[in-house]
Residue frames as a rotation matrix with the C-alpha (Angstrom) as fourth column:
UNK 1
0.197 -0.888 -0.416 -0.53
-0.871 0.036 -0.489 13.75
0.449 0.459 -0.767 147.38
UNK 2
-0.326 -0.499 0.803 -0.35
-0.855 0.518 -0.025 11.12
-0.404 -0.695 -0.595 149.91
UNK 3
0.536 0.729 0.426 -3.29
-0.264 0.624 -0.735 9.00
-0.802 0.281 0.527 148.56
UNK 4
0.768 -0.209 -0.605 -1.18
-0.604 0.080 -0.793 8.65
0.214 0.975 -0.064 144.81
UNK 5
-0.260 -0.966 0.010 2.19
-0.851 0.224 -0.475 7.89
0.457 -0.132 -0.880 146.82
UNK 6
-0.311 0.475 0.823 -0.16
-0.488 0.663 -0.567 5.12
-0.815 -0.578 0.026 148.59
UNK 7
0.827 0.552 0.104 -1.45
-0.141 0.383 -0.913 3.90
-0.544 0.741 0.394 145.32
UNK 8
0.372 -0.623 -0.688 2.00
-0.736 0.254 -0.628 3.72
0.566 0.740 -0.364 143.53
UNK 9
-0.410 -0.330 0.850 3.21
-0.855 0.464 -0.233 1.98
-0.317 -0.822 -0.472 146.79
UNK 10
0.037 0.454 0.890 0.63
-0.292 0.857 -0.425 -0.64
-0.956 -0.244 0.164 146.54
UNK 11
0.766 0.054 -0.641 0.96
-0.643 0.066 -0.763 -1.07
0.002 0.996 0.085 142.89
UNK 12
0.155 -0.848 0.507 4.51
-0.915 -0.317 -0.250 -1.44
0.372 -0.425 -0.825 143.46
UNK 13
-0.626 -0.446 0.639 4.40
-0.737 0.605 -0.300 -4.17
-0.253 -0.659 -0.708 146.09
UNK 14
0.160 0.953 -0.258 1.49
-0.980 0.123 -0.155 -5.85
-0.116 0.278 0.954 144.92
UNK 15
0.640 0.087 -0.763 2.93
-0.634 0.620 -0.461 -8.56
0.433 0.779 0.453 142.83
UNK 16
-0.639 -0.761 -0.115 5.59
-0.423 0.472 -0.774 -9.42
0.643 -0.446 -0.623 145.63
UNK 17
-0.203 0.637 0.744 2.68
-0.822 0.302 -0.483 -9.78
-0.533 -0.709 0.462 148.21
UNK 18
0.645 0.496 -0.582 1.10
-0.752 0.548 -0.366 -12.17
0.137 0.674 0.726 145.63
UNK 19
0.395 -0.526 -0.753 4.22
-0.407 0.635 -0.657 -14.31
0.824 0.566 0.037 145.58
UNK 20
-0.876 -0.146 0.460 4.99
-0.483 0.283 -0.829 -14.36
-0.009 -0.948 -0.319 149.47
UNK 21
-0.576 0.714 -0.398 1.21
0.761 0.647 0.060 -16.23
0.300 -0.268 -0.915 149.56
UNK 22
-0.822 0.334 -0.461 -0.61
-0.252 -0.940 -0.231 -12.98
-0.510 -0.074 0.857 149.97
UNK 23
-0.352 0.749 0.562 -4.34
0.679 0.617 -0.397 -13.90
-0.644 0.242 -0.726 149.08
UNK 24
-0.906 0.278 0.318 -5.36
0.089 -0.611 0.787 -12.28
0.413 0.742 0.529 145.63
UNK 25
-0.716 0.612 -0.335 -8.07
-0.475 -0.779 -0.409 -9.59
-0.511 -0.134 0.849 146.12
UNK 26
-0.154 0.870 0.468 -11.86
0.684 0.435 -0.586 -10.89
-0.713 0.230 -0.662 145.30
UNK 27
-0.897 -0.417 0.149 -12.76
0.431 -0.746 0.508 -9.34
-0.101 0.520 0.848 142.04
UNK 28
-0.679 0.609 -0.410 -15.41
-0.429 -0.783 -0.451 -6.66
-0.595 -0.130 0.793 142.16
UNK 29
-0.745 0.546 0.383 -18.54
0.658 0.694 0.292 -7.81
-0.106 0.470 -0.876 141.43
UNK 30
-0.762 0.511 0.398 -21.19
-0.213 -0.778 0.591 -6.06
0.612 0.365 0.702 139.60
UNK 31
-0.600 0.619 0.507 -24.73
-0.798 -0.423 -0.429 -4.69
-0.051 -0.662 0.748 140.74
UNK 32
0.500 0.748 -0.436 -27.40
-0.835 0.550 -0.014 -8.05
0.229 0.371 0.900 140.79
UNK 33
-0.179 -0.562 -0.807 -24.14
-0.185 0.825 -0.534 -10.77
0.966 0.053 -0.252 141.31
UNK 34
0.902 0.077 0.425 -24.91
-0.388 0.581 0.716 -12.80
-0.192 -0.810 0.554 144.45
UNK 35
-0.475 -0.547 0.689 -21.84
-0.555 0.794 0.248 -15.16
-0.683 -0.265 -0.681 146.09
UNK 36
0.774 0.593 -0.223 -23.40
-0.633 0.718 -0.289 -17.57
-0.011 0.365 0.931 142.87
UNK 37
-0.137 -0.754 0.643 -22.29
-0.332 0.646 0.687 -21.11
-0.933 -0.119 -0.339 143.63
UNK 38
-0.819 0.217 -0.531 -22.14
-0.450 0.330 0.830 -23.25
0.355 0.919 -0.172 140.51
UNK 39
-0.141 0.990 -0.012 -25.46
-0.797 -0.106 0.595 -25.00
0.588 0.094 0.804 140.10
UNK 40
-0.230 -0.380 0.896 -25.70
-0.611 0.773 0.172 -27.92
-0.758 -0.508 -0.410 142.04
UNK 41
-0.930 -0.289 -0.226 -25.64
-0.334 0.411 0.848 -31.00
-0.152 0.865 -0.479 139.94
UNK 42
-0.077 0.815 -0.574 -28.88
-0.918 0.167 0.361 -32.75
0.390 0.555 0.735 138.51
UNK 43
-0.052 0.053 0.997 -30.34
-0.564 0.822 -0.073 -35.90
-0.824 -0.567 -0.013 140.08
UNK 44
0.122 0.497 -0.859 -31.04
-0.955 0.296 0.036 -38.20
0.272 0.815 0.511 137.68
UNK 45
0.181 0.431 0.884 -32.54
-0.725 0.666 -0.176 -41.68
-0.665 -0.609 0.433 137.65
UNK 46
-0.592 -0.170 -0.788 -32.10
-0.773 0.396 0.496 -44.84
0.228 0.902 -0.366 135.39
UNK 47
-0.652 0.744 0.149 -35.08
0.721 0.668 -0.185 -46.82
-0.237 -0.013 -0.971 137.45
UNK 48
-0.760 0.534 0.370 -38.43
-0.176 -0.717 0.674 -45.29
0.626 0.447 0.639 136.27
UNK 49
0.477 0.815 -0.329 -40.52
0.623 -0.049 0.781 -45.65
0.620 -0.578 -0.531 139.42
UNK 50
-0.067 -0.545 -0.836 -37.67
0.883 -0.423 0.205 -43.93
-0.465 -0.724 0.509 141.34
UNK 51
-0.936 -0.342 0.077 -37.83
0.349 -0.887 0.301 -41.24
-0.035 0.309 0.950 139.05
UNK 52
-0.428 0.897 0.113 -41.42
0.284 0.015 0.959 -40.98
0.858 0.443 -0.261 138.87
UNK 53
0.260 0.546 -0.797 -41.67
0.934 0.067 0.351 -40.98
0.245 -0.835 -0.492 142.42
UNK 54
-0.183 -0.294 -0.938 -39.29
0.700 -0.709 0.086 -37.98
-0.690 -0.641 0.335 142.72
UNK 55
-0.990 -0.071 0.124 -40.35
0.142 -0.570 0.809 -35.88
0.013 0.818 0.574 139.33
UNK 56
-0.543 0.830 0.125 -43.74
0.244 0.298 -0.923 -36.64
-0.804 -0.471 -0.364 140.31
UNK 57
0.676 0.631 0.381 -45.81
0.452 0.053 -0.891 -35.40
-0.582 0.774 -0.249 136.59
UNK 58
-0.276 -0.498 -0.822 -43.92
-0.446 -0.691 0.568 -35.49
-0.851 0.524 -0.032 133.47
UNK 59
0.571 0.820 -0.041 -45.30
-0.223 0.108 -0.969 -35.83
-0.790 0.563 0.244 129.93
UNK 60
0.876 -0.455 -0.163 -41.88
0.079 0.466 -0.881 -36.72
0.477 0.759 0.444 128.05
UNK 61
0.538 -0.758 -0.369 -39.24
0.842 0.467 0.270 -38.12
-0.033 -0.456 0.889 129.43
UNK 62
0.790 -0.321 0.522 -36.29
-0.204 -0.941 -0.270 -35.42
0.578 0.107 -0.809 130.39
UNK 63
-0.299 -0.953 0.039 -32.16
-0.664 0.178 -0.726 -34.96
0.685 -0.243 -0.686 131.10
UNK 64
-0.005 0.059 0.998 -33.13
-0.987 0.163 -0.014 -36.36
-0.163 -0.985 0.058 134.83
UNK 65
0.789 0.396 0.470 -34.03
-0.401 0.911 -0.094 -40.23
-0.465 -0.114 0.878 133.41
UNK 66
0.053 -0.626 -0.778 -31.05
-0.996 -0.092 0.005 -41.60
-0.075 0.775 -0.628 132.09
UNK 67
-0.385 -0.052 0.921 -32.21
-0.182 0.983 -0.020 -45.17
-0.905 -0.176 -0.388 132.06
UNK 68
-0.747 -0.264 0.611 -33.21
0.526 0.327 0.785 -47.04
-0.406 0.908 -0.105 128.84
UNK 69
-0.835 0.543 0.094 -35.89
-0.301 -0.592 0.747 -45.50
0.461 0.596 0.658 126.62
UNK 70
0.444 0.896 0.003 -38.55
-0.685 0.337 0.646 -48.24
0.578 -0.289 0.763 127.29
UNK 71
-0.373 -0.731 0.571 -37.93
-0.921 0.220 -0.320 -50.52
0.108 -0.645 -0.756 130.33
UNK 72
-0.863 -0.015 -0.505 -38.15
-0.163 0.955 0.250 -54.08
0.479 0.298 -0.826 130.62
UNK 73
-0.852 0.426 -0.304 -40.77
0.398 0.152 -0.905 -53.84
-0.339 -0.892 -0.299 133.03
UNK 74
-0.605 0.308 -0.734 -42.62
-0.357 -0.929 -0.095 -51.57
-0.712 0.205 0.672 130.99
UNK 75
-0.323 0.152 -0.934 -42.56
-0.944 0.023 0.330 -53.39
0.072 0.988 0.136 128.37
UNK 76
-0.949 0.114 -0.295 -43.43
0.260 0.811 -0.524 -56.36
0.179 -0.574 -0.799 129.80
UNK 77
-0.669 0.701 -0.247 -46.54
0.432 0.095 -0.897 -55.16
-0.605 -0.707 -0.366 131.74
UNK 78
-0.121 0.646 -0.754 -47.92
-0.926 -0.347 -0.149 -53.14
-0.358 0.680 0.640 128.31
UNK 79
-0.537 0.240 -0.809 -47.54
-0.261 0.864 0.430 -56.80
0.802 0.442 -0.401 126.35
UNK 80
-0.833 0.456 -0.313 -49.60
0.549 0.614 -0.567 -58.59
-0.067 -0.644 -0.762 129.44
UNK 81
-0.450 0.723 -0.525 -52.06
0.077 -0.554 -0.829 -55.87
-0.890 -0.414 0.193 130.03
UNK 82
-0.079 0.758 -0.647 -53.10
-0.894 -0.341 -0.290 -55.70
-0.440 0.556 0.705 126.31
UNK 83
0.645 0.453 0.616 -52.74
0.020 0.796 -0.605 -59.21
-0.764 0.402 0.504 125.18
UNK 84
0.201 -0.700 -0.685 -49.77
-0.887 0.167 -0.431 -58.83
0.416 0.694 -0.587 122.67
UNK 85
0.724 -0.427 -0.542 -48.35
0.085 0.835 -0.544 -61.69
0.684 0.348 0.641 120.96
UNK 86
0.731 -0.682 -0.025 -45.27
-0.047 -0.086 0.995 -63.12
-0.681 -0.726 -0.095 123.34
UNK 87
0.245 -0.553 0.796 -43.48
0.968 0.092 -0.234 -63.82
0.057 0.828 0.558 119.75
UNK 88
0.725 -0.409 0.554 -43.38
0.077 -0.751 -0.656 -59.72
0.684 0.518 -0.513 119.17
UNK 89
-0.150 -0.977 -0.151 -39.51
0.761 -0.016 -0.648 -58.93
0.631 -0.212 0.746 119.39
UNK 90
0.261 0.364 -0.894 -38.80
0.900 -0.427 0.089 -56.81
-0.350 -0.827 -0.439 122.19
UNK 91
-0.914 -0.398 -0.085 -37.20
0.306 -0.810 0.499 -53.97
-0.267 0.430 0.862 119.89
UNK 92
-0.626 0.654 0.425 -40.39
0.388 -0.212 0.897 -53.71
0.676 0.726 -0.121 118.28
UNK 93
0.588 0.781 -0.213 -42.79
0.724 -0.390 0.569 -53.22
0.361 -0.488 -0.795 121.44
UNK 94
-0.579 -0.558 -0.594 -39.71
0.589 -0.790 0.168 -50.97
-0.563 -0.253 0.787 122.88
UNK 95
-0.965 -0.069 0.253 -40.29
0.235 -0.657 0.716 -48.65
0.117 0.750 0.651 119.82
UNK 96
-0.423 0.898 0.117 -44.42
0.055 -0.103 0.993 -48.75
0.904 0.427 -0.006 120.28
UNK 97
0.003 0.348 -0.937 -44.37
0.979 0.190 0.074 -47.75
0.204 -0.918 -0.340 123.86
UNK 98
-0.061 -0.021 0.998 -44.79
0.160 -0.987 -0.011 -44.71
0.985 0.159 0.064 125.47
UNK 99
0.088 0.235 -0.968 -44.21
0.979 0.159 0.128 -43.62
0.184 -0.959 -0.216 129.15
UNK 100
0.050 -0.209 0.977 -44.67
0.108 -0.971 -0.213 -40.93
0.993 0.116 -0.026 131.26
UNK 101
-0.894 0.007 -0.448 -45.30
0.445 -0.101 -0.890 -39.84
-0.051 -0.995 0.087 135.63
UNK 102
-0.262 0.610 0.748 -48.46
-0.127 -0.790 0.600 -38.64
0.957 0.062 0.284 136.36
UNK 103
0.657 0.451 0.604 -48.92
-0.566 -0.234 0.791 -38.52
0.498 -0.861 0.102 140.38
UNK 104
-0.331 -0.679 0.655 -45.53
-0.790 0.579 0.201 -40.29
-0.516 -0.451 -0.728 141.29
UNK 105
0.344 0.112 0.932 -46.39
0.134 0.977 -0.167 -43.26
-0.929 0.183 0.321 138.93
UNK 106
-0.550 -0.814 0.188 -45.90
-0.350 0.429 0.833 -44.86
-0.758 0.392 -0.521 135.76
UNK 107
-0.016 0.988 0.152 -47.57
-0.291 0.140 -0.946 -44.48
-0.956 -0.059 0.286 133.41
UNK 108
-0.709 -0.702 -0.063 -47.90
-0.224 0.139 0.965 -46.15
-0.669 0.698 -0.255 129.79
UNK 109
0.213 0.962 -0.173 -49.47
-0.290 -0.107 -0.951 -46.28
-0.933 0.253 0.256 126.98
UNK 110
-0.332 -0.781 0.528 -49.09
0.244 0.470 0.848 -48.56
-0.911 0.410 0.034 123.32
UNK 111
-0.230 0.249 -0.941 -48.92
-0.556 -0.827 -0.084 -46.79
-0.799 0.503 0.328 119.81
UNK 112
-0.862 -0.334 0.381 -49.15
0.119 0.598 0.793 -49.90
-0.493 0.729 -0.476 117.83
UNK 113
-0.045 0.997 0.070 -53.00
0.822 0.077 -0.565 -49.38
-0.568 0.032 -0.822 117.91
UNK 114
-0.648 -0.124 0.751 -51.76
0.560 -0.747 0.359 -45.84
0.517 0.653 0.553 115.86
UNK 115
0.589 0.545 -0.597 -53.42
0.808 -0.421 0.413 -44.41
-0.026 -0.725 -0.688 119.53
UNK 116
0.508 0.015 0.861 -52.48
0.465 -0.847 -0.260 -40.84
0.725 0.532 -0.437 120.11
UNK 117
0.381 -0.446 -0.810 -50.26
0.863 0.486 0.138 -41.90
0.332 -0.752 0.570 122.80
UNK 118
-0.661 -0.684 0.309 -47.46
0.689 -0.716 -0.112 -38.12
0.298 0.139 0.944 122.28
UNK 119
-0.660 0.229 0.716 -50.72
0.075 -0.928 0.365 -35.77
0.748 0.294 0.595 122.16
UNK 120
-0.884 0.455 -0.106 -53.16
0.239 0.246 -0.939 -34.66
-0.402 -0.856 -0.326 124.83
UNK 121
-0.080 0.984 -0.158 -56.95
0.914 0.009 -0.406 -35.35
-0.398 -0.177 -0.900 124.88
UNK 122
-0.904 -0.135 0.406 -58.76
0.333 -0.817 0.470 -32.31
0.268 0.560 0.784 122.59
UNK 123
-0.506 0.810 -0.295 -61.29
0.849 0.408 -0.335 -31.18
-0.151 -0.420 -0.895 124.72
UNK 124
-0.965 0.035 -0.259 -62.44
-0.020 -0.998 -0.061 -28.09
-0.260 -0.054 0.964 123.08
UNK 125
-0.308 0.822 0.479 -66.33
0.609 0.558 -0.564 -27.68
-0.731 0.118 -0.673 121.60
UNK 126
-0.040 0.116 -0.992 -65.63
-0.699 -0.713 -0.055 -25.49
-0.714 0.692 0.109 118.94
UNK 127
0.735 0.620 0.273 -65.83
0.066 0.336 -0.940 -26.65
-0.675 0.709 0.206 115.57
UNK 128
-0.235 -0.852 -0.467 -62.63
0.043 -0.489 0.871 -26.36
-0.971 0.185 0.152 113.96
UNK 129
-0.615 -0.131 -0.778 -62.50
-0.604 -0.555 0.571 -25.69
-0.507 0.821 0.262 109.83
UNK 130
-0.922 -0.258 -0.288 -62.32
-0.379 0.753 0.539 -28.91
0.078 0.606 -0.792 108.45
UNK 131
-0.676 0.694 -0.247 -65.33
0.487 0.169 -0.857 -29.72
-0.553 -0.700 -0.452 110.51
UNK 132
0.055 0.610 -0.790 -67.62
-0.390 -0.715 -0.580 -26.56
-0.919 0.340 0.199 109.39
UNK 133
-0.328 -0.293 -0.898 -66.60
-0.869 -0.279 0.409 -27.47
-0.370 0.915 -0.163 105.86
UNK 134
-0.973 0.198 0.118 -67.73
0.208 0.975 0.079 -31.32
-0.099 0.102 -0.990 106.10
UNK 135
-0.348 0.883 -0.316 -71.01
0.637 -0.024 -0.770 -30.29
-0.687 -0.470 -0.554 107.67
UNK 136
-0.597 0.158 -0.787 -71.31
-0.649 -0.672 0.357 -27.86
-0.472 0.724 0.503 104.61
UNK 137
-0.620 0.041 -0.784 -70.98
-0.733 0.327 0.597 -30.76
0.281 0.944 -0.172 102.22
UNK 138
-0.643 0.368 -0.672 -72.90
0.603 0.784 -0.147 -33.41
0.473 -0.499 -0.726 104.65
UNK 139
-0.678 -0.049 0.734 -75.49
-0.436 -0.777 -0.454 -31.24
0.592 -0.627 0.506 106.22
UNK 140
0.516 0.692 0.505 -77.56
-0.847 0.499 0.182 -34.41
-0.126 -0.522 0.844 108.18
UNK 141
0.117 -0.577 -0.809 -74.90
-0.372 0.730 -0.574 -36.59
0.921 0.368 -0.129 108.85
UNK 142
0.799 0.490 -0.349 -75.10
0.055 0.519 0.853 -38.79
0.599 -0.701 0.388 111.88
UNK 143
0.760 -0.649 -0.032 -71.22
0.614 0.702 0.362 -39.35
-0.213 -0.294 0.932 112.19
UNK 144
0.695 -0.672 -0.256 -68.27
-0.713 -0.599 -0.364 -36.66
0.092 0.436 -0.895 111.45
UNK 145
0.561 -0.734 -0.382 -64.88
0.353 0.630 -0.692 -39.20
0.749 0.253 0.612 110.43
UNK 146
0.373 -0.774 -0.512 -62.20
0.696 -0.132 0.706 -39.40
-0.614 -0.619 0.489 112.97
UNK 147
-0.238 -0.823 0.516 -60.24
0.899 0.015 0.438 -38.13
-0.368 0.568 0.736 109.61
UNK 148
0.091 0.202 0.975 -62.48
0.042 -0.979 0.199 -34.46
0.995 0.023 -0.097 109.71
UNK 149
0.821 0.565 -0.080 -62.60
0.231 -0.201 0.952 -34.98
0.522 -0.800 -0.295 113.48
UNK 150
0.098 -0.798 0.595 -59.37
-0.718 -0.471 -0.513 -35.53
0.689 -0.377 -0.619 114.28
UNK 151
-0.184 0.194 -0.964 -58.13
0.102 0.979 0.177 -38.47
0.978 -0.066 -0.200 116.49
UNK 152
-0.796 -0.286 -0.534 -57.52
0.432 0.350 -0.831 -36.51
0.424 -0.892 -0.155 119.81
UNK 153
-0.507 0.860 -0.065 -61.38
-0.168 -0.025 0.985 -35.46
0.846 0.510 0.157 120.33
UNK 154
-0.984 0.121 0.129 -62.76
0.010 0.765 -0.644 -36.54
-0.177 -0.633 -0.754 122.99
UNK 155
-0.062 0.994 -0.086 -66.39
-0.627 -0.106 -0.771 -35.86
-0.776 0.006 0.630 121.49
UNK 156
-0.571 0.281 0.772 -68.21
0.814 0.320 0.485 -37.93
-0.111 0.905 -0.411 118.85
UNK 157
-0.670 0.204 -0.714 -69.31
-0.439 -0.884 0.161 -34.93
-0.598 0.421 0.682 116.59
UNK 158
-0.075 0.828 0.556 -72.35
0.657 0.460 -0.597 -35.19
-0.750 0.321 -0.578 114.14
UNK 159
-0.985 -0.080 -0.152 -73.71
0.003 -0.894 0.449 -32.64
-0.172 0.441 0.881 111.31
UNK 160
-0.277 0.959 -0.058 -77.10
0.923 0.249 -0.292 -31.06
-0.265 -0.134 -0.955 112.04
UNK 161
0.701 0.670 0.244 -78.66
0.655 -0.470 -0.591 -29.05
-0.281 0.574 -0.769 109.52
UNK 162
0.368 -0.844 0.391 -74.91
0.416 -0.227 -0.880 -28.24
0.832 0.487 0.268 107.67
UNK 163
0.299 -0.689 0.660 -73.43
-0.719 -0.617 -0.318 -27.18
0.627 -0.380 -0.680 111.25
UNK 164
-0.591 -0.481 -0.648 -71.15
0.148 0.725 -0.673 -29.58
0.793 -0.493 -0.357 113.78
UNK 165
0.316 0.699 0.642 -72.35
-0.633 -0.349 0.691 -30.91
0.707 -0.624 0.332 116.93
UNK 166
-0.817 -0.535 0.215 -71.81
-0.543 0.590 -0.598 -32.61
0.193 -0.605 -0.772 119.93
UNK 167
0.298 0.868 -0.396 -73.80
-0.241 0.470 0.849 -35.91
0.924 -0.158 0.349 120.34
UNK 168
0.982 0.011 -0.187 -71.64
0.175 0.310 0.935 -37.01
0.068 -0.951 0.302 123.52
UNK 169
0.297 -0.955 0.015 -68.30
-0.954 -0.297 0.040 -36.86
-0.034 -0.026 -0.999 125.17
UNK 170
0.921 0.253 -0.297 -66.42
-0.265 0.964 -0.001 -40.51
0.286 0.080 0.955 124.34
UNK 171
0.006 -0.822 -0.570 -63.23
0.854 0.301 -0.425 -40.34
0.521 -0.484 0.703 126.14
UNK 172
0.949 0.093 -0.302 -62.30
0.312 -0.410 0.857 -39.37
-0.044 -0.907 -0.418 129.56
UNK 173
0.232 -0.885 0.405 -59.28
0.114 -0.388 -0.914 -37.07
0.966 0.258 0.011 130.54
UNK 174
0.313 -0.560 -0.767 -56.87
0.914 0.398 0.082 -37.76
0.259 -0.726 0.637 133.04
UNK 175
0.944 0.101 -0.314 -54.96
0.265 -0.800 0.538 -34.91
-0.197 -0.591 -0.782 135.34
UNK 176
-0.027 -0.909 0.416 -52.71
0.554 0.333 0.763 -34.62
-0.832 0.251 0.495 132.62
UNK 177
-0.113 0.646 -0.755 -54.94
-0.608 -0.645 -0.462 -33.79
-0.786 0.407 0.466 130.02
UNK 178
-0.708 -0.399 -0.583 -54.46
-0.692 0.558 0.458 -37.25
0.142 0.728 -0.671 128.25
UNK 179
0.430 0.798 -0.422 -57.48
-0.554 0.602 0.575 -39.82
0.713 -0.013 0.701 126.97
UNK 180
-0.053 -0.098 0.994 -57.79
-0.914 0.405 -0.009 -41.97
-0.402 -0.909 -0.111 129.84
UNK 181
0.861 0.477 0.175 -58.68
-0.313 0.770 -0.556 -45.18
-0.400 0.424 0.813 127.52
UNK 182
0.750 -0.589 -0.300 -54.89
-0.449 -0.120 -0.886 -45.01
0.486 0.799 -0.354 126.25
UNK 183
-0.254 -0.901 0.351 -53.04
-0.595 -0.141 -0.792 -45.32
0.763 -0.410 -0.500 129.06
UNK 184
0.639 0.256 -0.725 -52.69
0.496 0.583 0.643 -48.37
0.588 -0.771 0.246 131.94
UNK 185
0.571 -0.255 0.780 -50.59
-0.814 -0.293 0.501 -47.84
0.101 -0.921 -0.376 135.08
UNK 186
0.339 -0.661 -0.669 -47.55
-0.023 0.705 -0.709 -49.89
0.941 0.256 0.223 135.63
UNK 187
0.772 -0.096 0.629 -46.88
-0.633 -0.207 0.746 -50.99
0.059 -0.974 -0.220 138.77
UNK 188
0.076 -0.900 -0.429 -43.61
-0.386 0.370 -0.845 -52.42
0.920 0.230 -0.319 140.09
């Protein structure tokens, strides 16, 4: 009986306590809830060596960079390094760049060449369909087409006696998994 007359009591006064400055009760927290703070907030970067240095290997840009797509610098040091035309507008090499971080750097790489800049290096040695199905119709062919091979490969493939083959491996793969021959380093 007491315990109810204690419980109507506090019922009762409750809402006055509240209004004298009476700190409102913590509400009851289920089984698994931790004290969760909110998240802390997200770094993010808008130079791309500073972010590289602290993201250290990413393969497409993410929330954290919030600087331009392609940076001047970037662009810049792809046009020098491959010999583009100074005439091409910068919108245009912007658009035909690619960057990424692989070991705290900067890396880049230009798609005008219609290089496979987005995809990584295909380093399997299976045969895939298309393949088997050339080598059907070609069975002593020296050469399999980029366009049965595929561009990201790294093997030059052959057809010997109506089945694919490897004649050698013709691009190297970074510690990314991406054709080394594509991509320069941008230093700053």
């Amino acid at each position: 009986m007491r315990s109810i007359r204690t419980a109507r009591a506090v019922l009762l006064f409750a809402p006055f306590a509240l209004a004298c400055g009476a700190p409102p009760r913590p509400a009851p927290r289920t089984p698994g809830q931790a004290g969760a703070a909110s998240p802390p907030p997200v770094e993010t970067f808008a130079d791309p060596f500073v972010y590289c240095s602290r993201v250290r290997n990413v393969d497409a840009l993410d929330a954290r960079y919030v600087g331009p797509r392609v940076p001047d610098a970037i662009a810049r040091a792809v046009q020098q390094s491959m010999s583009l035309a100074e005439g091409l507008p910068p919108a245009m090499l912007a658009e035909a760049v690619a960057w990424r971080c692989m070991n705290r750097r900067v890396y880049a790489c230009f798609t005008g060449a219609n290089l496979p800049c987005f995809t990584k290096a295909n380093v399997a040695k299976a045969p895939t369909d298309p393949m088997l199905a050339y080598c059907r119709d070609n069975p002593e062919i020296d050469s399999i087409p980029e366009t049965v091979t595929g561009q990201t490969t790294v093997y030059e493939w052959r057809c010997e006696q109506g089945a694919p083959k490897i004649v050698r491996q013709v691009t190297q793969v970074d510690d990314r998994g991406f054709a080394v021959e594509y991509w320069i380093e941008i230093r700053h």
